[in-house]
N, C-alpha and C positions, 0 to 999 in steps of 0.2 A: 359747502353747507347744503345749498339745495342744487341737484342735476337733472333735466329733462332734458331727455331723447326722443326725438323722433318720434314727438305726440302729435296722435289724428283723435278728431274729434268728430262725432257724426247727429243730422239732425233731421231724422226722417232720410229722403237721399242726400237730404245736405252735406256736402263737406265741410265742416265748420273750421278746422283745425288740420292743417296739413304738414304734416312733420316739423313741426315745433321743437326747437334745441333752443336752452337755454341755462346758463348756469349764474347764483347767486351766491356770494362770498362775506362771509361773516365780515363787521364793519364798512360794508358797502351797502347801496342805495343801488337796484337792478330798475330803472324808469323802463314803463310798459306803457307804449305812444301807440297811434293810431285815429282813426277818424270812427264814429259809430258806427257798432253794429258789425264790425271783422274778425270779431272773436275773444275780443281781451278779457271782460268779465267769464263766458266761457270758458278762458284756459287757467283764470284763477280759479275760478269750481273744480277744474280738474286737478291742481296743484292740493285745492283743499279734501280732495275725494267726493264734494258733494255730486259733480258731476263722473261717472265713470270712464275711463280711458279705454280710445276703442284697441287704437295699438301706439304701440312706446312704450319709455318709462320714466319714471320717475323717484329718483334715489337722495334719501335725505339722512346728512352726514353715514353716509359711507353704505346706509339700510333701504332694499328696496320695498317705497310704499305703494307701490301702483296701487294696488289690489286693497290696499285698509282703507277703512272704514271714517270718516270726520273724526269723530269722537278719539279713534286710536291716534289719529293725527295732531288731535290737542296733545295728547297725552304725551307724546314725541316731541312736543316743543315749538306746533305750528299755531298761527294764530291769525285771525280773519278780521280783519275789518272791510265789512260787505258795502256793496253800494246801498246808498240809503236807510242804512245804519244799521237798522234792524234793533232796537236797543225794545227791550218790555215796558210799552205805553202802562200797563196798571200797576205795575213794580214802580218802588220808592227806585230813588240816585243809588241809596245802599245796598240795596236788596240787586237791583241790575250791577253793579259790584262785585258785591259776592257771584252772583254766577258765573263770575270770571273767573274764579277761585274753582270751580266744579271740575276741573280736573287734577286737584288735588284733594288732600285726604286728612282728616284729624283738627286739627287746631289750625293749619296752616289753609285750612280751607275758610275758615271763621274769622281769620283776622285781616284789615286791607291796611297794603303798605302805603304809608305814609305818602312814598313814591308819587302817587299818581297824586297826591293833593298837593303836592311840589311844583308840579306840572302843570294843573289845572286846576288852580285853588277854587275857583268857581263850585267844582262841585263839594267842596267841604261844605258850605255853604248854606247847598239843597240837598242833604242827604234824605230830606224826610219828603219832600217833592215828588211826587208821581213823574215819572220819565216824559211820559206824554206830555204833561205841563210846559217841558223845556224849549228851547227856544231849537233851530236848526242847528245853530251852532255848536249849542249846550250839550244838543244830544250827539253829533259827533265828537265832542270832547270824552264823553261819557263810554262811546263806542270805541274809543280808542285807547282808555283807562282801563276800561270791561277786558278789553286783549290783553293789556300789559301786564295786568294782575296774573295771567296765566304764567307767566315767566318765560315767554319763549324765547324761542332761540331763530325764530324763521319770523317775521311778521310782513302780512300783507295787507296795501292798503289798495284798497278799490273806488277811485275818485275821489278821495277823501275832501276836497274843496268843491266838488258840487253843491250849487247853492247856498255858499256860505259868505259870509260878511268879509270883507278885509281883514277887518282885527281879528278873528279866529283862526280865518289864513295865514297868518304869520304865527298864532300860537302851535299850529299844526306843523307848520316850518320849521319852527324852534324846536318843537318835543322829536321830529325826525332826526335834525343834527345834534342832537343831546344821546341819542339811541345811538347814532352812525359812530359817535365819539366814545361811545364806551367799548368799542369796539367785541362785543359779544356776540350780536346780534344783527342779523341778514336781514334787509329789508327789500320786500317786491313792490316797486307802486306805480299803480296804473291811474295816467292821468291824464284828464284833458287841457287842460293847464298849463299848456307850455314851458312859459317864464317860471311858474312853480317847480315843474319837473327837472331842466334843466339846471337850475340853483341847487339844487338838492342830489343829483345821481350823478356817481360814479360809472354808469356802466349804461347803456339803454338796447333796447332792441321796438323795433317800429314792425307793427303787425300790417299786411290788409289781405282781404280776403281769405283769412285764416293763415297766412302765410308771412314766416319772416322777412320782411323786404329791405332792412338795413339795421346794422347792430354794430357795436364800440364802444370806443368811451366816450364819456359823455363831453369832451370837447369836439368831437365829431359831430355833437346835436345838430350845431347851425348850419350844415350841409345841405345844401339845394336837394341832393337824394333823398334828405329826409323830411324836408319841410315840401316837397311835394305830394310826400306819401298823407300828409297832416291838412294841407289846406284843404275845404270845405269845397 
């Protein structure tokens, strides 16, 4: 589903991102560890295009995107849940919704599936509630319904349990292995989180200084190699 090769990233003379390989497979969970500040949100901007690729690539089902654009990258079947959510404070529940729906076209842009109020009944609730109103958790539930509405086929989450309550943590748990189970759908998630991230991936790779420094499956996590790479 998704392939990078041999992505650099640059930030000023910074190195941020030094040959970066990594591949994610539909019905699988790709956990993205590290301690802050080594590059991981970084290398998901570049997976999303927000950020540009200095050299590498990046090739999604079988199409190289290095070079496009966010928007063309929705449109491909990719889809972002940012750190800190990013959800539109003056936009109603519904209306931040629909702009999940914005890269698609006609009717199918105007109507939201049922789906995401399966998931997260909460927001059926407050559809007419200004986003901003919502609570931290509320609004990452909303930021991760806003994705799913797009229908991807790639979806990446970027700490999705920072600063969140236990009880939402475990709904963000759940709606992961409900995703992982349908087996459609490739998941990137970058976490700090540990115990979260291992429960949930298939696959991991541990970043620091911009640099892969141990990757496998994720019965590999509890490895000394890798919980070295993670202590503070």
């Amino acid at each position: 589903m998704l392939e990078v090769t041999q992505l650099n990233q640059y930030y000023g003379s910074s190195h941020t991102l030094r040959g970066v390989s990594l591949t994610a497979k539909k019905g699988e969970c790709l956990a993205l560890l590290g301690r802050n500040g080594v590059g991981k949100t970084t290398l998901l901007k570049c997976l999303m295009g927000v950020l540009p690729v200095a050299q590498g690539k990046v090739v999604f089902n079988g199409r190289d995107i290095t070079k496009l654009s966010p928007h063309a990258r929705a449109r491909l079947g990719i889809a972002y849940v940012p750190q800190g959510r990013d959800i539109f404070a003056r936009l109603t529940v519904e209306e931040n919704l629909l702009m999940g729906m914005a890269v698609k076209s006609g009717r199918q842009a105007s109507r939201i599936d049922d789906m995401v109020y399966d998931l997260f009944p909460v927001l059926k609730e407050m559809l007419a509630r200004r986003g901003g109103d919502l609570s931290g958790g509320q609004q990452q539930q909303l930021a991760i319904a806003r994705a799913l509405l797009a229908s991807p086929e790639l979806i990446i989450f970027d700490e999705p349990t920072e600063g969140i309550q236990p009880s939402v943590i475990k709904d963000i748990g759940r709606v992961i292995r409900l995703l992982k189970q349908r087996g459609d759908i490739a998941i990137v998630l970058c976490e700090q989180y540990f115990d979260f991230a291992r429960e949930l991936a298939d696959q991991f790779i541990v970043l620091s200084r911009g640099s892969v420094v141990a990757s496998g499956a994720a019965q590999l996590m509890d490895g000394e190699d890798v919980k070295r790479h993670l202590a503070v």
